[in-house]
C-alpha positions, 0 to 999 in steps of 0.5 A, a space after each residue: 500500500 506504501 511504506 507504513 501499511 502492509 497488505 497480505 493477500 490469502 483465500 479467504 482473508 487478508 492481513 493489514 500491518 501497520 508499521 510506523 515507528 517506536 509507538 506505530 503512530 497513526 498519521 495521514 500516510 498510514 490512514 491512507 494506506 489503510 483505506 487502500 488496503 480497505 479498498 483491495 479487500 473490500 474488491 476482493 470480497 475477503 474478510 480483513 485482519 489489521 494488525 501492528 507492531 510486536 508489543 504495540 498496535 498503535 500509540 494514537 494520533 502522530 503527535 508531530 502533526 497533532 501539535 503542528 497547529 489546530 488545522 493539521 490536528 482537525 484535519 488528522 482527527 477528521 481522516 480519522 474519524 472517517 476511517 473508524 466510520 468506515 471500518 464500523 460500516 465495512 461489508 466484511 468483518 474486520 479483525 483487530 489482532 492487538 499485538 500490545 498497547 493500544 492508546 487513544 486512535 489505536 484504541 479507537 481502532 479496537 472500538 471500530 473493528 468486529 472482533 478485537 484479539 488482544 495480548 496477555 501481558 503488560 500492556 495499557 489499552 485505553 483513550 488518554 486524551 483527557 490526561 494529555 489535555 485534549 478535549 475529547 472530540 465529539 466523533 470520539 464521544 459517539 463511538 465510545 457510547 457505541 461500543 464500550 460498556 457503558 459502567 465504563 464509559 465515563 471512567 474511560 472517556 471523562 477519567 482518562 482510565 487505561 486498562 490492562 489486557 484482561 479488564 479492556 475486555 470488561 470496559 469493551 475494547 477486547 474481545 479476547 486476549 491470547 498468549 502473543 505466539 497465538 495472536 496471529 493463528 488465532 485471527 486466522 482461525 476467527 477469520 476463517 469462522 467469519 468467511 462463513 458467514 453469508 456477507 450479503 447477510 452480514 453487512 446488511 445485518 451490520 448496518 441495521 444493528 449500527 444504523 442510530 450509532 453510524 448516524 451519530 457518529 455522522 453528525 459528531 463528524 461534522 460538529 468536529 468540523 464546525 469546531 476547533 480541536 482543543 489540544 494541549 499537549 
C-alpha cells in the first residue's frame, strides 16, 4: 500500500500491518494506506485482519502533526474519524489482532473493528486524551457510547482510565486476549469462522444493528468540523 501499511493477500482473508515507528503512530500516510488496503479487500470480497507492531498496535494520533497547529490536528482527527466510520460500516468483518498497547486512535481502532484479539501481558489499552489535555472530540464521544460498556464509559472517556489486557475486555475494547505466539493463528482461525458467514447477510445485518450509532457518529463528524480541536499537549 506504501511504506507504513502492509497488505497480505490469502483465500479467504487478508492481513493489514501497520508499521510506523517506536509507538506505530497513526498519521495521514498510514490512514491512507489503510483505506487502500480497505479498498483491495473490500474488491476482493475477503474478510480483513489489521494488525501492528510486536508489543504495540498503535500509540494514537502522530503527535508531530497533532501539535503542528489546530488545522493539521482537525484535519488528522477528521481522516480519522472517517476511517473508524468506515471500518464500523465495512461489508466484511474486520479483525483487530492487538499485538500490545493500544492508546487513544489505536484504541479507537479496537472500538471500530468486529472482533478485537488482544495480548496477555503488560500492556495499557485505553483513550488518554483527557490526561494529555485534549478535549475529547465529539466523533470520539459517539463511538465510545457505541461500543464500550457503558459502567465504563465515563471512567474511560471523562477519567482518562487505561486498562490492562484482561479488564479492556470488561470496559469493551477486547474481545479476547491470547498468549502473543497465538495472536496471529488465532485471527486466522476467527477469520476463517467469519468467511462463513453469508456477507450479503452480514453487512446488511451490520448496518441495521449500527444504523442510530453510524448516524451519530455522522453528525459528531461534522460538529468536529464546525469546531476547533482543543489540544494541549
Amino acid at each position: 500500500m506504501n511504506e507504513f501499511v502492509s497488505y497480505l493477500s490469502d483465500e479467504n482473508y487478508v492481513i493489514i500491518g501497520i508499521n510506523n515507528g517506536k509507538v506505530n503512530a497513526i498519521s495521514n500516510e498510514v490512514i491512507d494506506g489503510i483505506h487502500q488496503a480497505l479498498n483491495i479487500a473490500e474488491k476482493d470480497d475477503k474478510v480483513v485482519i489489521l494488525t501492528g507492531l510486536s508489543g504495540i498496535f498503535s500509540g494514537g494520533f502522530d503527535l508531530k502533526v497533532m501539535t503542528k497547529s489546530p488545522e493539521f490536528a482537525k484535519g488528522l482527527v477528521t481522516k480519522g474519524s472517517k476511517l473508524s466510520y468506515r471500518m464500523l460500516s465495512f461489508p466484511k468483518p474486520i479483525i483487530v489482532a492487538c499485538n500490545g498497547h493500544a492508546i487513544a486512535k489505536g484504541a479507537f481502532l479496537l472500538l471500530s473493528a468486529d472482533y478485537r484479539i488482544g495480548v496477555e501481558g503488560d500492556f495499557k489499552i485505553g483513550l488518554n486524551e483527557v490526561m494529555i489535555g485534549m478535549t475529547m472530540h465529539h466523533a470520539g464521544i459517539a463511538i465510545a457510547k457505541a461500543r464500550l460498556s457503558e459502567v465504563y464509559l465515563n471512567r474511560s472517556v471523562n477519567n482518562a482510565e487505561i486498562y490492562n489486557p484482561k479488564d479492556a475486555i470488561k470496559a469493551g475494547f477486547l474481545d479476547v486476549i491470547v498468549p502473543e505466539s497465538e495472536l496471529i493463528l488465532t485471527a486466522i482461525k476467527v477469520a476463517t469462522m467469519f468467511g462463513k458467514l453469508n456477507s450479503k447477510a452480514h453487512a446488511e445485518t451490520k448496518l441495521r444493528v449500527r444504523k442510530h450509532h453510524l448516524e451519530s457518529l455522522e453528525n459528531a463528524i461534522k460538529l468536529d468540523l464546525n469546531e476547533q480541536i482543543s489540544i494541549n499537549i
